[in-house]
C-alpha positions as CSV (number, residue, x, y, z in Angstrom):
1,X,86.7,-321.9,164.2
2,X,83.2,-322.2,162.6
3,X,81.6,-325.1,160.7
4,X,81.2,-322.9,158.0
5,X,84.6,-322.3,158.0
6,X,85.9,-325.6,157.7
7,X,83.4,-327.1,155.1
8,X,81.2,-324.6,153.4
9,X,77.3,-325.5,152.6
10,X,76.6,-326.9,149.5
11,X,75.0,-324.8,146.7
12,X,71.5,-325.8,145.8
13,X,70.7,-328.5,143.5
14,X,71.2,-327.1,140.1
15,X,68.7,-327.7,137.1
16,X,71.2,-330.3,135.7
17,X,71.2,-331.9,138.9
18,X,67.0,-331.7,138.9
19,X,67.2,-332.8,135.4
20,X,68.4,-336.3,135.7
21,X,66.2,-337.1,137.8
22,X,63.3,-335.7,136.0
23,X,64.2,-337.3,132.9
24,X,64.4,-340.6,134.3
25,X,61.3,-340.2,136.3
26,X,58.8,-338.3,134.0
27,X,57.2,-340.9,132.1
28,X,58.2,-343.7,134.8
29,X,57.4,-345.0,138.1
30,X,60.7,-346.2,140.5
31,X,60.8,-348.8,143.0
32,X,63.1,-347.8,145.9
33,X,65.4,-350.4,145.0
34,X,65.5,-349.0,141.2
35,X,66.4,-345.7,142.5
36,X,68.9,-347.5,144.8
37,X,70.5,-349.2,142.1
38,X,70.0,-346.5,139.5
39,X,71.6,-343.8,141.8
40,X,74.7,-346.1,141.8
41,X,75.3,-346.2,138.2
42,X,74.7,-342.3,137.9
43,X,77.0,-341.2,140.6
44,X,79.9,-344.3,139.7
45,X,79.9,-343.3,135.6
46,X,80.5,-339.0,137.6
47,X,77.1,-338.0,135.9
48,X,75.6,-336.5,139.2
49,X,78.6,-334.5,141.4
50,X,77.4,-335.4,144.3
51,X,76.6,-338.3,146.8
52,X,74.7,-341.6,145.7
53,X,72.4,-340.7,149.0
54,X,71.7,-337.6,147.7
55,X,70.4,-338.5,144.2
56,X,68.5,-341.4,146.2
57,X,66.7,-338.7,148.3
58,X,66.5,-336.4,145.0
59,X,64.6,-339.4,143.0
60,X,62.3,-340.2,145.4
61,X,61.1,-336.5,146.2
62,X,61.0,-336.1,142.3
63,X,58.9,-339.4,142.5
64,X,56.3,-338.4,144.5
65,X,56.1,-334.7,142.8
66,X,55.9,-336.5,139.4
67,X,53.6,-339.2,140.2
68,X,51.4,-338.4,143.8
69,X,53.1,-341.6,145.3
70,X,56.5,-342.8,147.3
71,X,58.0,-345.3,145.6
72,X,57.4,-348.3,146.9
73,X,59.3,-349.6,149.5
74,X,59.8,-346.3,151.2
75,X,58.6,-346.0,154.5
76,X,56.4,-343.3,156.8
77,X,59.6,-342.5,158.9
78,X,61.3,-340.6,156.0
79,X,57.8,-338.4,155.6
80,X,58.4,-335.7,157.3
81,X,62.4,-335.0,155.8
82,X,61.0,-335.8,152.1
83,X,58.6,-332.6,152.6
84,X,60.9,-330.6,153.6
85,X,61.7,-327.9,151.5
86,X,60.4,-329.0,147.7
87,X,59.9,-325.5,146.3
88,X,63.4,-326.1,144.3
89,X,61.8,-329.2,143.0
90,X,58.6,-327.8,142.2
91,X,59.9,-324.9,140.4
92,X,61.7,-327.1,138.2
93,X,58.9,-329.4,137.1
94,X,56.8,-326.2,136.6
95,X,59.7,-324.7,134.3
96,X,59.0,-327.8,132.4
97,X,55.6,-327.5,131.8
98,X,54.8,-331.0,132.8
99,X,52.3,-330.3,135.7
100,X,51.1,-327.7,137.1
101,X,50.8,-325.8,140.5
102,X,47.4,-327.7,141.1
103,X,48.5,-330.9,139.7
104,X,52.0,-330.9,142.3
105,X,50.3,-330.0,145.1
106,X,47.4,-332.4,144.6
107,X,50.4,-335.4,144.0
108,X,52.1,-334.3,147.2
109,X,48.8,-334.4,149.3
110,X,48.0,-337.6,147.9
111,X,51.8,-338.7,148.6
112,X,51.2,-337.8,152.0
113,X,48.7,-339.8,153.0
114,X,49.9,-342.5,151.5
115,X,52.8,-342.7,153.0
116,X,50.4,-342.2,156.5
117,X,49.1,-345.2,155.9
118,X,51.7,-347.7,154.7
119,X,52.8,-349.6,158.0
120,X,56.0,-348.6,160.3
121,X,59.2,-350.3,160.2
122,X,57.8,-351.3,163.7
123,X,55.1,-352.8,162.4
124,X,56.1,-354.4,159.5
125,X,58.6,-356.6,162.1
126,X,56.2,-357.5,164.2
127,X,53.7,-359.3,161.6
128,X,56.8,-360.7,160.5
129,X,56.9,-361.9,163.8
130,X,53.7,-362.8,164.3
131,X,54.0,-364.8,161.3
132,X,56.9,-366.8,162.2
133,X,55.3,-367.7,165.4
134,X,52.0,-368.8,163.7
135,X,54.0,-371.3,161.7
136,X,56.2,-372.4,164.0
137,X,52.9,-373.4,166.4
138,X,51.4,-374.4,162.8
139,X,54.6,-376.7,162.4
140,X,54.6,-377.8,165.8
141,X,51.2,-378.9,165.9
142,X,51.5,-380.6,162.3
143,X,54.4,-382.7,163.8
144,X,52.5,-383.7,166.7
145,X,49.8,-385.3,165.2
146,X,52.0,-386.7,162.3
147,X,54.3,-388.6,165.1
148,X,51.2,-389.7,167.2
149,X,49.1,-391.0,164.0
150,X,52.4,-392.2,162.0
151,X,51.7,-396.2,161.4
152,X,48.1,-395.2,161.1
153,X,48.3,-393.3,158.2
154,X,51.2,-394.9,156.5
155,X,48.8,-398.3,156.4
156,X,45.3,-395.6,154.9
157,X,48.1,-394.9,152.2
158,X,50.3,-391.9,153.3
159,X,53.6,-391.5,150.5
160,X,56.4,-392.5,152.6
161,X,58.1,-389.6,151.5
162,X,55.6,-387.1,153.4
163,X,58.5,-384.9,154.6
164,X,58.8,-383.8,150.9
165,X,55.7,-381.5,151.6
166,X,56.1,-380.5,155.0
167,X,56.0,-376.8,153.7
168,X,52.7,-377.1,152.4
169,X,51.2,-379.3,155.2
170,X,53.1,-376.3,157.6
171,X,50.8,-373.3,155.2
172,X,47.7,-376.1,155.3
173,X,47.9,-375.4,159.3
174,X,49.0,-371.9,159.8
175,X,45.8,-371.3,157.1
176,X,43.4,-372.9,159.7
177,X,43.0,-376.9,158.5
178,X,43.6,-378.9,161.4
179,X,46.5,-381.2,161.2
180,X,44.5,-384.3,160.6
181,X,42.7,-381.9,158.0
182,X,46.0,-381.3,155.9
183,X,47.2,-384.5,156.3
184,X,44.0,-385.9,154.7
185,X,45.0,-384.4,151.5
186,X,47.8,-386.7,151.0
187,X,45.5,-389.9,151.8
């Protein structure tokens, strides 16, 4: 027994499939999380016969032929499938005399490099990271000096309730004021 056999391949999109998409996206620019949450509403209300993933991917391949850009929030990794195969989109936004052939291929150039030059997944967690550890050293180092120069600067007129802003004396530190610098502020 064949695949093919068992669960035939889809048809290709049809232009009422391409067309709500278009008409949400021609005049307006889509977060990935509006397409997210818009795809859900489509697909639940049976506007769109087929899966919420495949409006998503629809959207944001309209998106970029539309506009030149991913929406935000997309990331490099899905590049390479979101360039696959767009004559079927491209044809129908030339059908509707929105943009031309120069004007597509220009968006999806642009689209492309873009995308090349957002971070990775892989990158974006590790200046997360990064982050975390500055101001956990930042924090560290604030509460350091704070329980080693305590009475001190409770007598020069520290509030009493200095834990209150232990947030901002954290950012104060991770942003390069030494702890005895931040703490100053609240003298």
């Amino acid at each position: 027994m064949r695949l093919n056999e068992i669960a035939p391949p889809r048809p290709r999109l049809t232009d009422e499939e391409f067309e709500i998409a278009y008409d949400k996206l021609v005049q307006n620019e889509m977060s990935k999380d509006e397409i997210n949450e818009y795809s859900h509403i489509v697909v639940d209300a049976g506007m769109y016969p087929r899966t919420k993933n495949s409006l998503q991917f629809l959207l944001t391949r309209m998106h970029i032929v539309l506009h030149g850009e991913a929406p935000s929030g997309e990331t490099p990794e899905r590049a390479d499938k979101m360039f696959k195969d767009t004559k079927p989109i491209i044809d129908y936004v030339l059908r509707q005399g929105h943009l031309d052939k120069e004007d597509i291929d220009y968006h999806i150039d642009n689209a492309k490099e873009e995308l090349a030059s957002r971070p990775t997944k892989k990158e974006i967690e590790a200046t997360k990271a990064e982050r975390r550890a500055l101001r956990r050293d930042a924090y560290n180092r604030m509460y350091t000096y704070y329980r080693a120069n305590k009475a001190s600067m409770l007598k020069a007129g520290l509030p009493k309730d200095i834990t209150r802003y232990k947030e901002a004396l954290t950012d104060a530190v991770a942003s390069g004021l030494t702890p005895e610098q931040a703490f100053a502020q609240y003298l």
